[in-house]
N, C-alpha and C positions, 0 to 999 in steps of 0.2 A: 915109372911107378905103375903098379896092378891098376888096369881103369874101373872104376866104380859106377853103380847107377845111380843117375841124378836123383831118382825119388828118397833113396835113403839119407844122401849125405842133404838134400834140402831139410830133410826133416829132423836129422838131427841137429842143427843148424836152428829150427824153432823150438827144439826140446830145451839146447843148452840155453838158447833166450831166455824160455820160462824157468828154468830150473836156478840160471845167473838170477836173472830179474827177482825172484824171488826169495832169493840170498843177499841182496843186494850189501855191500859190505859198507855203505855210508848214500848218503843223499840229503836232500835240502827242502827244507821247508817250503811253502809257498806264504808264510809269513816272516816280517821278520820281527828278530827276538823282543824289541821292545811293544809290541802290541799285546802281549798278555795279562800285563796288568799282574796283582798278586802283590804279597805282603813282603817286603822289600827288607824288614829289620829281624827276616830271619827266624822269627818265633811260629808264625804258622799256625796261633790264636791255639794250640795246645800246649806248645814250646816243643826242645828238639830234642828235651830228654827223652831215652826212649823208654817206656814203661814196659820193662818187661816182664816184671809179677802180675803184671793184671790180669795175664788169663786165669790165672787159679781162681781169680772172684766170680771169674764168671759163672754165669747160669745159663747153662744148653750150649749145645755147639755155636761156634761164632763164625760167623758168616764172613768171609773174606774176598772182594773182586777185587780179579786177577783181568789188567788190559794189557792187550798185547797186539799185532800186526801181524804173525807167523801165519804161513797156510803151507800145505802141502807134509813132507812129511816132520819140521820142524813144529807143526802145528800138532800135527799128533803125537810128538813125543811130550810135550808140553800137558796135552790133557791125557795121556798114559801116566805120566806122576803125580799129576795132581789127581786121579783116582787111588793111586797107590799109595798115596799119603792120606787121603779120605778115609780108606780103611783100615788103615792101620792105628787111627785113635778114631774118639770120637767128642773132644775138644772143640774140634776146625775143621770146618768147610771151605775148600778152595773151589769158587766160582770162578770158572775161568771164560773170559769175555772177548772174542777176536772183535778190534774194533776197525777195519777195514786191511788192505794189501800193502802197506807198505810204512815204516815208521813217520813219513810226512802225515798221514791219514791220524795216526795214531796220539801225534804230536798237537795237531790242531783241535781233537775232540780235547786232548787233556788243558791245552790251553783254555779252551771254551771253560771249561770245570772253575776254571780257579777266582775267580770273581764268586762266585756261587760257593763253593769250597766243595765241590760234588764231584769230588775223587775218588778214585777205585782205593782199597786198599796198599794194594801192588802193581806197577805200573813198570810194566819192561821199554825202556825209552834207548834211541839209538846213545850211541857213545858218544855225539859232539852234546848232550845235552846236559853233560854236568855241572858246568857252571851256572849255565842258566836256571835249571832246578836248584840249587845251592841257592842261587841269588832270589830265588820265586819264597823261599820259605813258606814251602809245600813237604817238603820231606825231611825225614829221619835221618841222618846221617848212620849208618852202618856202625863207624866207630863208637857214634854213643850207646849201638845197642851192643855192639862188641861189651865194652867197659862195664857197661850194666850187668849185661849176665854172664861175665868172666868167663867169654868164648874167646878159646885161642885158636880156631878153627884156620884165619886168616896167615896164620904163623909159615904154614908151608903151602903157601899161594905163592903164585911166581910176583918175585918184588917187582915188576917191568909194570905189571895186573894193578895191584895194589897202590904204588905210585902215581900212574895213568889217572887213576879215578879219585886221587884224596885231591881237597881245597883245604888249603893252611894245616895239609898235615892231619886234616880226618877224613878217612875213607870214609865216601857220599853209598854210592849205590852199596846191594848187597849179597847180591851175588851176579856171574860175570858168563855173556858169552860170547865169548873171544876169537874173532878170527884173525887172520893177516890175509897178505895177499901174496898169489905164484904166477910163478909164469907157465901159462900153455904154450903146449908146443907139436907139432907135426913131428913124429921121427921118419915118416918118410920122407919130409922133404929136406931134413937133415942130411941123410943117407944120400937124397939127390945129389946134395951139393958138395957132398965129403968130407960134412959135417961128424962127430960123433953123437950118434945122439945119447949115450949112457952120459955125456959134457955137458949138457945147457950153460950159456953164457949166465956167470957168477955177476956181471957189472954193465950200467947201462953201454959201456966204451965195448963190450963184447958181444952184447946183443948187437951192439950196431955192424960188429965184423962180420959178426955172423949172416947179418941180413947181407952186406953186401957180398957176401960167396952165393947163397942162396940164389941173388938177384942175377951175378954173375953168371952162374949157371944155367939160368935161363928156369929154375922150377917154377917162382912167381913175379909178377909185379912189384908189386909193394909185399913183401917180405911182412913188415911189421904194421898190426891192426890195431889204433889203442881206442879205448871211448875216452874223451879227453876231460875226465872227473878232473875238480878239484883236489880228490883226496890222494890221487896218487902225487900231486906236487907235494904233502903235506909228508909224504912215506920216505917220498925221496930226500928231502929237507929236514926230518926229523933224524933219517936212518945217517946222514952224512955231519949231524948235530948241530946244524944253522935251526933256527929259528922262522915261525912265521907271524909272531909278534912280539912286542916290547916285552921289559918288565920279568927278565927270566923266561921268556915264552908264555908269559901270561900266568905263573908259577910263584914270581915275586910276595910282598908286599904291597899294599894297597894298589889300587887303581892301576890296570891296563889300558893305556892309552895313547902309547904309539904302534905303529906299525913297524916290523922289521922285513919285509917280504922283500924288500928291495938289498940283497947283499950276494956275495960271491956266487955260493951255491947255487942260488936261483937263474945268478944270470947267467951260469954255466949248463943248469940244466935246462932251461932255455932256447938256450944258442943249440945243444946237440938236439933239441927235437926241431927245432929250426931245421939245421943242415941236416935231418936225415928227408925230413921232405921234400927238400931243394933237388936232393939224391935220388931219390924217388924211390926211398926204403919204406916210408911210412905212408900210410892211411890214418889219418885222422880222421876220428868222426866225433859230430858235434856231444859232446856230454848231455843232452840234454834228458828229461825226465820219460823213460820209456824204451832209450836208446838199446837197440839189439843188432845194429848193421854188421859190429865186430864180430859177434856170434856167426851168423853167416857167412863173414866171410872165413872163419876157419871151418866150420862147416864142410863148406862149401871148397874146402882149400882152395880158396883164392888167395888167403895169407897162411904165413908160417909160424906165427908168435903171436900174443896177445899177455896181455897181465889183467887180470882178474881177483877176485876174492875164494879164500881155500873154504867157505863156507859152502860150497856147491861142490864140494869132492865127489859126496858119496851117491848124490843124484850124475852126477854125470857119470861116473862107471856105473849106475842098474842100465841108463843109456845104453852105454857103450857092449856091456853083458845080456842087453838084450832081456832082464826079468824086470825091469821095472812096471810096474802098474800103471795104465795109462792113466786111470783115475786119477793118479795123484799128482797130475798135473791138467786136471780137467779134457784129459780125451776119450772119445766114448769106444775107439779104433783101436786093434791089435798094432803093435806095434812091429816093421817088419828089422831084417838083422840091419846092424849098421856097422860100417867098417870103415872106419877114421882110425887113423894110428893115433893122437893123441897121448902126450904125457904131460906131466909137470914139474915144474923145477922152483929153486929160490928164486923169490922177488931182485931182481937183478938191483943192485943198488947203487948210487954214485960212486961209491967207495967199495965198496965189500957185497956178497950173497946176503941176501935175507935181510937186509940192512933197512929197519922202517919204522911202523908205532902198530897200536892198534888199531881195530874195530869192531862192529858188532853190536850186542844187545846188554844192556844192564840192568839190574834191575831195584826197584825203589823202592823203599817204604814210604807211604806219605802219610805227613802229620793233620790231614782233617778228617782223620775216620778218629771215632773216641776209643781213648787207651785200651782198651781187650782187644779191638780189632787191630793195631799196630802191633801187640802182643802175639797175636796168633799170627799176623804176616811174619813174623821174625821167626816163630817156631815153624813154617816152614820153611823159608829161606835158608833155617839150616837144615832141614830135611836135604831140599834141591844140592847143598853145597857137601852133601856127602858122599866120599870117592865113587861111591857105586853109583850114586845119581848121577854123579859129571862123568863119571864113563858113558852113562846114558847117551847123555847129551853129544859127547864124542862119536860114537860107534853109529846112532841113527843120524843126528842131526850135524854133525862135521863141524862142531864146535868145537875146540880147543881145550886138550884138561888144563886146568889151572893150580892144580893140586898136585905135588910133587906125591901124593898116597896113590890116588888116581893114576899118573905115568907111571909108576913102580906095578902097577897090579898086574897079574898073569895076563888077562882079557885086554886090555889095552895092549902092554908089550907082543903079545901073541898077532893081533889086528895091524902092528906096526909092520912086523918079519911075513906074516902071510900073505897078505891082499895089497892088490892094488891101490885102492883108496885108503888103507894104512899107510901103504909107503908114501903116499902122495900128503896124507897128513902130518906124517913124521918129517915132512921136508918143512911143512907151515909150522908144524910147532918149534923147530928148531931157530924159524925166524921170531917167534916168541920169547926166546929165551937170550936174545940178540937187543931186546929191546932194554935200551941203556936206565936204569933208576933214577939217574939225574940229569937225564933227558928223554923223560919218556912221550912227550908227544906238546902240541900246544892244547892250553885252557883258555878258552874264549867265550866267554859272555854274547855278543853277536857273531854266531859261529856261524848262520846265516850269510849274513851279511859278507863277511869275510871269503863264505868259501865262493860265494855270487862274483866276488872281485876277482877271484883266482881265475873262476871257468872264464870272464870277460876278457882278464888276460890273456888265458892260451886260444879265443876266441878272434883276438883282436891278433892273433900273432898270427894264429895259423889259418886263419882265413880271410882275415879280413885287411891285410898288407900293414901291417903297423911291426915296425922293430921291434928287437928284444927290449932296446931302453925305453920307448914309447910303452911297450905293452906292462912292463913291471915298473912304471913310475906313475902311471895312471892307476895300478891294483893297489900300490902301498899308498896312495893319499886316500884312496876310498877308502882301503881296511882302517888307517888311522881316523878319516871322520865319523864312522861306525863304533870304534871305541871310544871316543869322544862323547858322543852321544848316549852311548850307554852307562859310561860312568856318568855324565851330564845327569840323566834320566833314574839313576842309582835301580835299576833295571830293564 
């Protein structure tokens, strides 16, 4: 391989940290779900109808806060629409509020709110928090404002989207920003090993071959970098159609309250990150809140692969293209060229390519602002969900369309055949459309809770000497006593 200087590849190696970190495709509270407290029967002291004639009563523009956790340039697309909606009536006002770096931050101010009822209008909350807002009755369910004001808008939304997000068959949040997850990858070290790299391995059984020719050939060590998230067990699990709790996935009829985490799939997937360490294919590193050692070490190529979130597509090719703005990721320094070969592929799956659920950002209407202000959050919510807006969202922020109008447009299409981070998004979206309607992902109430037993497991496996059956027979009695407790606690 062409040898490169240290000082670039270290620093793109902190760029992808901040650029991943602050795309983060899921994360975990530092509480857990039953400490919020909130009105439990669902009504929300306005109820959940959603009123959406009341703007017209109004008098003067109505004032709307918009909370959110985005920075960088997802931050900015957010308040480029929300000026662009500002001016185009003069109905509604979209205040829009960054309430710290990351949806944990974002989650615990909104909690703090809800005893008090001193919610934002519109609250963009990460994707495990659907249930729990359902059961907070704190928000507006979508569907009733759907039904209310005879929007068919949802019609050609991808049904994978729409599924993911409904409880008992009414879509909660109200509009969606969607990513999945790819695999990174070195094509030089591909090419090292005799690899093709136009091939990335389609399954985790191929990423493992892969790594071992790599390893074989002497290019690296450990081949394969993972950060050891709960939510990639949940992509694997979901994508191969096991289960990571009772009761339908949590989908069912009343009360979720056993655990399923203990079954084939798990202990299969399991056992192959087991024996690729043993191998000395893999690098684990600890999941924990902060973690960027994987970024480094592709970087750094000291690894060949990693799985990440396709929400950091288009920040990492200005990277790689060398125009990105250091601003926009807090640097005050020119940035110098950097030469990482770098590509991405489908999320390798147990079974099949692309094979997984969601993640990402959604977003709420809540029921303790008075009727014109739920009104006016709904009229723009469909502003945001109009094809030209989600192409928005696609083209700067590496969001995902969700609108079959939106994928059909020139601009989109055109972004997919030319560019790099089109093509690299045309591979995420395509695991989008992969995501099963009657399997689309688990609904959990202590989503906390559950995914804390997940990282303890691969924690306890892969560091801490405990078996495959040790480590998933300790996660499934904890996830079960956590749903226990929460229907126990009826929040």
């Amino acid at each position: 391989m062409t040898p490169r200087t240290h000082r670039p590849r270290l620093l793109l190696a902190a760029l992808l940290a901040a650029a991943l970190l602050a795309a983060a495709c899921g994360g975990d509270s530092g509480e857990t779900d039953d400490q919020a407290g909130g009105d439990s029967d669902g009504d929300g002291g306005n109820g959940t109808t959603c009123p959406v004639d009341a703007l017209d009563d109004a008098e003067g523009p109505v004032d709307v806060t918009l909370w959110h956790a985005y920075v960088g340039l997802t931050n900015e697309t957010l308040n480029d629409m929300a000026d662009a909606y500002n001016g185009s009536q003069d109905r509604v006002r979209i205040q829009v509020e960054n309430q710290g770096a990351s949806y944990e931050e974002l989650l615990r101010k909104y909690r703090q709110g809800i005893p008090s009822r001193e919610l934002p209008g519109i609250g963009i909350m990460e994707d495990t928090n659907t249930q729990f807002l359902a059961d907070s009755g704190t928000i507006v369910p979508a569907g009733d404002c759907a039904e209310a004001d005879g929007y068919d808008g949802y019609e050609d939304f991808a049904p994978g989207v729409v599924d993911f997000y409904s409880v008992d068959g009414v879509l909660q949040p109200a509009s969606f920003n969607v990513s999945t997850v790819l695999l990174y990858y070195n094509r030089d070290h591909f090419e090292a090993a005799g690899l093709d790299p136009d091939s990335p391995p389609q399954t985790l059984d191929e990423m493992i071959e892969y790594a071992r020719q790599i390893k074989a050939a002497g290019v690296v060590d450990q081949p394969v970098v993972l950060n050891m998230q709960p939510w990639f067990i949940e992509f694997w699990l979901t994508g191969a159609g096991a289960s990571l709790v009772g009761n339908d996935n949590g989908r069912g009829e009343g009360a979720t309250t056993e655990s399923a985490f203990d079954n084939d799939a798990t202990r299969e997937l399991f056992q192959k990150l087991k024996t690729m360490q043993d191998d000395g294919l893999l690098n684990p590193v600890p999941g924990t809140e902060g973690q960027f050692d994987h970024y480094f070490a592709i970087g750094l190529e000291q690894a060949s692969m990693t799985i990440e979130t396709s929400t950091a597509v288009t920040t990492i090719n200005s990277v790689l293209e060398g125009n990105l703005d250091p601003a926009e990721l807090g640097l005050e320094t020119e940035l110098p060229p950097i030469d990482v070969n770098v590509d991405a592929g489908p999320f390798p799956g147990l079974e099949g390519p692309g094979e997984g659920q969601l993640g990402g950002g959604v977003w709420y209407i809540t029921n303790t602002t008075p009727p014109e202000v739920q009104a006016a959050a709904w009229d723009f919510i469909k502003y945001v969900n109009e094809p030209e807006n989600q192409a928005q969202w696609h083209l700067q922020g590496s969001y995902l369309p969700v609108r079959q109008a939106t994928v059909d447009s020139e601009e989109v299409q055109e972004f997919w055949a030319t560019t790099r981070p089109g093509r690299w998004l045309r591979v995420a979206y395509d695991g989008l459309q992969k995501v099963d309607p009657d399997h689309p992902g688990p609904q959990i109430g202590p989503y906390t809770e559950t995914r804390s037993a997940v990282r303890s497991a691969l924690d306890a496996l892969l560091f801490g000497g405990v078996d495959v059956d040790g480590a998933i027979t300790e996660a499934d009695r904890t996830i079960t006593d956590a749903l226990e407790s929460y229907a126990d606690e009826n929040f």
